[in-house]
N, C-alpha and C positions, 0 to 999 in steps of 0.2 A: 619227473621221468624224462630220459634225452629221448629228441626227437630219433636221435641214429647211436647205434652200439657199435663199433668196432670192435672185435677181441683176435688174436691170435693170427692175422690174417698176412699169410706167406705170398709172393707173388714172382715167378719167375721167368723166364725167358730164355731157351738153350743155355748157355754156360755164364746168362746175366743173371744174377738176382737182384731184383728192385727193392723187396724188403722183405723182413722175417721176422714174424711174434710179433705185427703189432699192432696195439688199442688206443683209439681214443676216442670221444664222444660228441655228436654236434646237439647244443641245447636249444631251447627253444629261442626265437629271439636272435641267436647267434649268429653272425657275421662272420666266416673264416675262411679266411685267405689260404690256399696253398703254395707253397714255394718251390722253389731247388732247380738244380742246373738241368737242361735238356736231356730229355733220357733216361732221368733221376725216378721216372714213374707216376706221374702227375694226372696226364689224360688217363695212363690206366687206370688209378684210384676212381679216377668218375665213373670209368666203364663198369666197373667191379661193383661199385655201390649203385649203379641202374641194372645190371645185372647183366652186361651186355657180354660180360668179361667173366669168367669163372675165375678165382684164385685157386693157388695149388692149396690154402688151406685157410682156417677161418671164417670165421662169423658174422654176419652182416644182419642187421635187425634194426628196422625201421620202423618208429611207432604203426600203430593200426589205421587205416582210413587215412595215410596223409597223402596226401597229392604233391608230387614232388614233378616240379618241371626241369628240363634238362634241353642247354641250350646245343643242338645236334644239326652239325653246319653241312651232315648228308642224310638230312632227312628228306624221305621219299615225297615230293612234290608233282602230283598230276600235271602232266602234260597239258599246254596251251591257258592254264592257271594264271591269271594277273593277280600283281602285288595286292590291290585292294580284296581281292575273291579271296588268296592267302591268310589276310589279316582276319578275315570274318570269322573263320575256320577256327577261330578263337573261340569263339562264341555260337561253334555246331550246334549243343542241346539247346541252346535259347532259341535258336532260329528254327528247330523244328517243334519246338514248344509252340514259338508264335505261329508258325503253321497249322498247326492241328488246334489252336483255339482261333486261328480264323474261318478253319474248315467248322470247326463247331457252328460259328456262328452265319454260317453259309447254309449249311444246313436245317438251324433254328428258322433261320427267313423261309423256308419253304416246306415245314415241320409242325412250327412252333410248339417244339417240345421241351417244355420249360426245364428238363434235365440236360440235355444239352448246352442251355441258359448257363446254366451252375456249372457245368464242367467248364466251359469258356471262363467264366468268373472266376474258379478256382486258380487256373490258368495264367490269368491275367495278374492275378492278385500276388502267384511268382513271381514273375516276369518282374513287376512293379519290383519284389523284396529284392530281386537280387540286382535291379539298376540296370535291367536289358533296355528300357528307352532312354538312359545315356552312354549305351553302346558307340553309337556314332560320334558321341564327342570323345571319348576316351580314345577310340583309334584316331583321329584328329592327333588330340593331345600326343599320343607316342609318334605317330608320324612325322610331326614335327620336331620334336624332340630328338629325335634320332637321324634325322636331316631327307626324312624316306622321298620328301618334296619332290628333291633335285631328282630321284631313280623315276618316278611318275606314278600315279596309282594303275595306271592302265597298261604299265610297262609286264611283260610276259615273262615270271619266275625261270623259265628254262634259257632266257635268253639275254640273262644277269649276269654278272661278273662275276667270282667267288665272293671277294669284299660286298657286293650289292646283297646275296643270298646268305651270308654271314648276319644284316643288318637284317634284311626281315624276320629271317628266324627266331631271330633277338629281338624284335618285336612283335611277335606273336606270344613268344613264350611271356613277357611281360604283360600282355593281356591276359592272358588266363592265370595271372594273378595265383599261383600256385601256394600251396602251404611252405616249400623250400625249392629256391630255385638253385640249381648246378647251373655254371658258368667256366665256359673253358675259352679262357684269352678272348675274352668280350673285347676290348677295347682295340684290338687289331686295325681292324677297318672303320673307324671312328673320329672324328676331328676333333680336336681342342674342344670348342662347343659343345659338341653331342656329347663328350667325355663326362664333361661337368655337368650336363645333364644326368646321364647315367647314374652320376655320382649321386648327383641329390636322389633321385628315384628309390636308390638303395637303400638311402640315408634316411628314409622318412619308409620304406617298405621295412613292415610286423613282424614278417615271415622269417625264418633264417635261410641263412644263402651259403654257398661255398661257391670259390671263387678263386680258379687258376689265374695269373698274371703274372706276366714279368715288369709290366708298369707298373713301378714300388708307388709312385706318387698315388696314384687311383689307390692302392692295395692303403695306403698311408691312410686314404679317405674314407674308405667304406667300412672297413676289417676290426670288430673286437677282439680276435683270436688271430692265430696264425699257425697252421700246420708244415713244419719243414720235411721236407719230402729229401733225404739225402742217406747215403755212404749206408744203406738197406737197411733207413730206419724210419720211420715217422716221429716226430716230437712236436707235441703241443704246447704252444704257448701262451699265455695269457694277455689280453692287452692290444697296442697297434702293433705295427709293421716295427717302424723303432726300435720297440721295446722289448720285440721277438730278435730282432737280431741283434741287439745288445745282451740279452740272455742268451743267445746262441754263441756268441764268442766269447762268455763267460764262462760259456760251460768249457769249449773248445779250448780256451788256454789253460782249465781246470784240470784238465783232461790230458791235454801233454803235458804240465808239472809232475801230474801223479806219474804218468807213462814214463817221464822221465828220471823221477826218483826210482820207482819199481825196474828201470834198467841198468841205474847203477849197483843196486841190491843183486842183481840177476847177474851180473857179470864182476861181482865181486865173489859172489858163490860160485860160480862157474873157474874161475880160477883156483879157488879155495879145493875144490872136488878136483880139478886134473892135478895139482899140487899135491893132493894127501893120497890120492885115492889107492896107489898100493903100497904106500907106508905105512908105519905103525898107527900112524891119524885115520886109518881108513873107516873106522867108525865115524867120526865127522863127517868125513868127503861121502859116507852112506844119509844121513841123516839130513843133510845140506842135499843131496839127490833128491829126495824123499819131498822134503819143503819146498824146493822149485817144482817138484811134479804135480805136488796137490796145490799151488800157487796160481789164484784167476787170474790171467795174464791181462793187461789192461791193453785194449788198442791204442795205437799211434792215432792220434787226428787224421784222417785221410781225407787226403788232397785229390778230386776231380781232375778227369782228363781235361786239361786246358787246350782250347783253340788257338790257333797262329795263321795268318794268312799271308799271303805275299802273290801280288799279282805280277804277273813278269811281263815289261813290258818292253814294246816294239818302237827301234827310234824312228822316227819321220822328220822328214824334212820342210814339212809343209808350217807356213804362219798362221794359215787360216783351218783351224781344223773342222769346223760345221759356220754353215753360214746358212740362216732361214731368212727367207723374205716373203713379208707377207701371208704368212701361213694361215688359214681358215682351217680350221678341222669340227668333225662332227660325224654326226651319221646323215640323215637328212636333214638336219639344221644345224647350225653353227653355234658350235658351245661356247667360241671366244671370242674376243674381238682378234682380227689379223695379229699374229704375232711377229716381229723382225728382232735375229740378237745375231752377231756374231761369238764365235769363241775361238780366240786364239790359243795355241799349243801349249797344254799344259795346264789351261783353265778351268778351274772348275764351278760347276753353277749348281744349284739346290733351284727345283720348282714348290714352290708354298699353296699356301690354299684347300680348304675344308674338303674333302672325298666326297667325289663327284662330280668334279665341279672340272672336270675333264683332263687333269696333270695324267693319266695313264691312256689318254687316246693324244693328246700331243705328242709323248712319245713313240705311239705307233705312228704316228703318221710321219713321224721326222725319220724314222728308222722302215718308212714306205712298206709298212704292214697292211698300213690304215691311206687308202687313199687320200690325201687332202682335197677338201671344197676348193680351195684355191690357192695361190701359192707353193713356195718348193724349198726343201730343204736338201742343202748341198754338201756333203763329206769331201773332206779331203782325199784325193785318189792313195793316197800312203795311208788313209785312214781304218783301222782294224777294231773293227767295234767287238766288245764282247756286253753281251745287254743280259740283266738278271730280270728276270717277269717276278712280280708277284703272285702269282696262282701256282699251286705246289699240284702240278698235273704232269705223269710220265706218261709214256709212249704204253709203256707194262709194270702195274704197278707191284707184279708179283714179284720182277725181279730185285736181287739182291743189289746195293751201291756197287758191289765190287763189277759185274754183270753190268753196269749201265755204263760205265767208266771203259770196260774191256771192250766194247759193244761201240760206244765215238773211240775207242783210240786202241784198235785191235795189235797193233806191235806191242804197246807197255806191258813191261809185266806187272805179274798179280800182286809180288813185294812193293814195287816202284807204288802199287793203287795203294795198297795197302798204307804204304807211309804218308800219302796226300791223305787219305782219307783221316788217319790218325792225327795225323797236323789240326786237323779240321774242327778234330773235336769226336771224332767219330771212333768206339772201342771195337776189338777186335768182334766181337759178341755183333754187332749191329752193321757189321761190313757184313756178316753174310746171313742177313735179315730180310723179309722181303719189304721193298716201299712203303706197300700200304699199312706194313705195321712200324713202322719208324711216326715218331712225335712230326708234329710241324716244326719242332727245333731241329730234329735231328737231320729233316728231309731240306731242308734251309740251308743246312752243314754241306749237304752231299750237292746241290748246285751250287755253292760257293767253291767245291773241290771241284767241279767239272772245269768253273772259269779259270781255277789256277792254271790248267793244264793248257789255257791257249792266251800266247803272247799277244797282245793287243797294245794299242795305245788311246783308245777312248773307251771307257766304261758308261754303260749306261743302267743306274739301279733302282729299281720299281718298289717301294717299301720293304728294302731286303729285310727290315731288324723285325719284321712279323714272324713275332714265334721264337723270338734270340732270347737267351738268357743274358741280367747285364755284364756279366763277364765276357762273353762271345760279341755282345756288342760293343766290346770295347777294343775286344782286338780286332775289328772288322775295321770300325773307324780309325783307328793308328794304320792298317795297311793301305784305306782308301787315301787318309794322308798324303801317305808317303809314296802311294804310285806317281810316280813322275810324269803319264798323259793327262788327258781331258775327263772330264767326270762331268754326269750330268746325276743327281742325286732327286730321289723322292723319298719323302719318309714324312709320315706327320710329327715323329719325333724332332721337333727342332733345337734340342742337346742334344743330339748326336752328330749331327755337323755344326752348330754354329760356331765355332770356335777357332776352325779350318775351311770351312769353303769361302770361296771366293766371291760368292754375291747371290743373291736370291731372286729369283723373278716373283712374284706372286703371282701364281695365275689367276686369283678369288680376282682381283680386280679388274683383270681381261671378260671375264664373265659375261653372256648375252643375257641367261637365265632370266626369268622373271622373278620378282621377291613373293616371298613369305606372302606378304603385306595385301 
């Protein structure tokens, strides 16, 4: 029996439809990846099958008694909460179990009622089956593993970064060890290391998992199956990542031959019927009406709204266009050793090293968001920074792209938004959507369109490709190319610049941190 039933399951949005009629199954055991381009319906699918989401129609049926975890990067987190107090929270029943058999046995001490004895015993004798006193090595174990070291056990859940509150939730949900875990773009905020950790974790977990990504490598690692999430369909495939999209563009080329024979057929009759239809032939040109009417039309292969960027930039006269000396950054203590680089006009640098390890507070502080410990970083007075954050947080997340757009730049008109937005990757249907319900792909799209609209010549970019599909990330990387200013680049993706930037810093190796060890 599958662990999950999909049947007949419709799913829309104002004048988008994500999908319609469709079924497939996740089995026991089963690994599967979902796929497709941003917007294509992916996060909905998880919503829909936790139940967070109603579809406009269809079935949903999950075996009985399974426990199904689901990884929920706004999940409601009590106030003043440290990371370690979070992690426990894994293991609530056990720790009110061992509660109420310590009170038992608190009790017994000044009782001694040997029923109380037995209830403690019984107690214990859980506790023991289900491995609550290697509790504390097992959160160890994922802490590490997941790099939680560097964020601190004592660090305060409300006063985390998005990527830091991403990683615990992802480590809570992995302790409680669920019958099937949902995973939506786990690896976002994750480094090379912790990735391949993740990976094995998978690799070696009972349970069955689904699992959004646009990191095909990971998807390549983990995944027996693969569900394509596209052009308002779901299709399941058997097998890895590979193997699903070598059958997916078997079928796609299958698919325009036929669409293309069935159009030369269609417009051989089509000519056939205006040619006969009020001459003596007109029984034919009826007959030939007739067969094209009752004739299932095959769709065309359809092709996704493709993204294009182009950032426009501002000339300067300047040699030196950022020049740091010395720079100490931190909060109350220093995450690196002093940092010195220059970068002359046109240069572009990539910062390296594992998340967390401070590549997103060197950029505040060089961009004097983040005051430095010591040290200073100097622009070029011609210098016009446009900087992309990694954290997908709006002023009002009710508003619509078009509204945020009108809202910084009140002359444009609403055509002129409408075509950046489109450029961007963004359909008509999701310009006038509100924020909060736009993908982490699609809201990624809509701050890439904000930066089009302002001329700059030094870019500064925060793990923009979190949340891209790889086609979006490929034309993100040809525009950062080809902008002609200064780029400072972050992204644990290292194919996605290495090919074109101009030199790398590592920050892992500036490092103060204390090790593992």
């Amino acid at each position: 029996m599958s662990l999950l039933e999909v049947s007949g399951l419709s799913m829309s949005f104002a004048d988008k439809n994500l999908y319609e009629d469709a079924s497939f199954q996740l089995e026991k055991g089963e690994h599967l990846g979902i796929v497709g381009q941003n917007g294509a319906g992916k996060s909905t699918l998880i919503k829909i099958l936790t139940g967070t989401v109603l579809p406009v129609e269809g079935s949903i049926k999950w075996q009985k008694n399974i426990r199904i975890g689901y990884l929920d990067q706004y999940a409601d987190i009590p106030e003043g909460m440290t990371l370690i107090q979070f992690l426990h929270t894994a293991y609530a029943d056990l720790y009110a179990m061992d509660e109420q058999m310590q009170k038992y046995y608190a009790d017994y001490a000044e009782s001694m009622d040997d029923k109380l004895l037995e209830k403690a015993g019984r107690i214990q004798d859980e506790l023991a089956a289900r491995n609550f006193y290697e509790v504390e090595t097992e959160i160890e174990r994922v802490i590490s593993g997941l790099g939680l070291n560097e964020i601190g056990k004592d660090h305060v859940v409300s006063e985390m970064s998005g990527g830091q509150r991403s990683k615990i939730i992802l480590a809570k949900l992995l302790l409680e060890n669920p019958d099937v875990i949902l995973l939506d773009e786990p690896t976002n905020y994750l480094d090379v290391s912790h990735i391949q950790w993740l990976e094995d974790y998978l690799n070696g977990f009972e349970g069955a998992a689904m699992v959004i990504s646009h990191d095909y490598d990971f998807l390549e690692a983990v995944t027996n199956a693969i569900c394509d999430v596209s052009f308002g369909q779901i299709t399941k495939y058997r097998g890895s990542f590979k193997k699903a999209m070598k059958q997916k563009e078997e079928k796609r080329e299958a698919q325009e031959k036929a669409y293309e024979k069935q159009r030369v057929v269609i417009e051989k009759n089509e000519k056939l019927i205006s040619k006969f239809k009020a001459g003596s032939h007109s029984n034919l040109a009826k007959s030939r009406e007739k067969m094209l009417k009752h004739m299932d039309r095959i769709d065309p292969p359809s092709d996704a709204l493709q993204a294009r960027f182009d950032f426009p930039y501002l000339d300067t006269g300047s040699q030196n266009a950022l020049v740091v000396r010395k720079i100490s950054v931190g909060y109350e203590h220093p995450l690196l050793a002093p940092v010195t680089f220059t970068l002359g006009t046109g240069q572009k640098i990539a910062f390296a090293g594992f998340n967390g390890v401070g590549k997103s507070t060197l950029i505040k502080s060089i961009l004097g968001q983040l005051k430095p410990l010591s040290g200073e970083a100097e622009f070029s007075p011609s210098a016009k920074v446009n900087y992309f954050s990694q954290d997908l947080v709006w002023d009002d997340d009710s508003k619509t792209p078009l509204q945020i757009i009108q809202d910084e730049f009140p002359t444009m008109l609403p055509k002129t938004i409408r075509t950046k937005l489109g450029a961007a990757g963004i359909n008509a249907a999701n310009v006038m959507k509100p924020m909060n319900l736009l993908s982490g792909g699609e809201q990624t799209k809509v701050k890439l369109a904000v930066m089009e609209l302002t001329p700059s010549n030094f870019l500064i970019m925060d793990e923009p490709t979190n949340h891209l599909d790889d086609e979006t990330k490929h034309a993100l990387a040809d525009a950062l190319n080809k902008f002609r200013g200064n780029l400072i680049m972050v992204s644990h993706e290292e194919g996605f610049y290495d090919d074109w930037i101009d030199e790398v810093l590592n920050v892992e190796k500036l490092s103060l941190r204390k090790s593992d060890k």
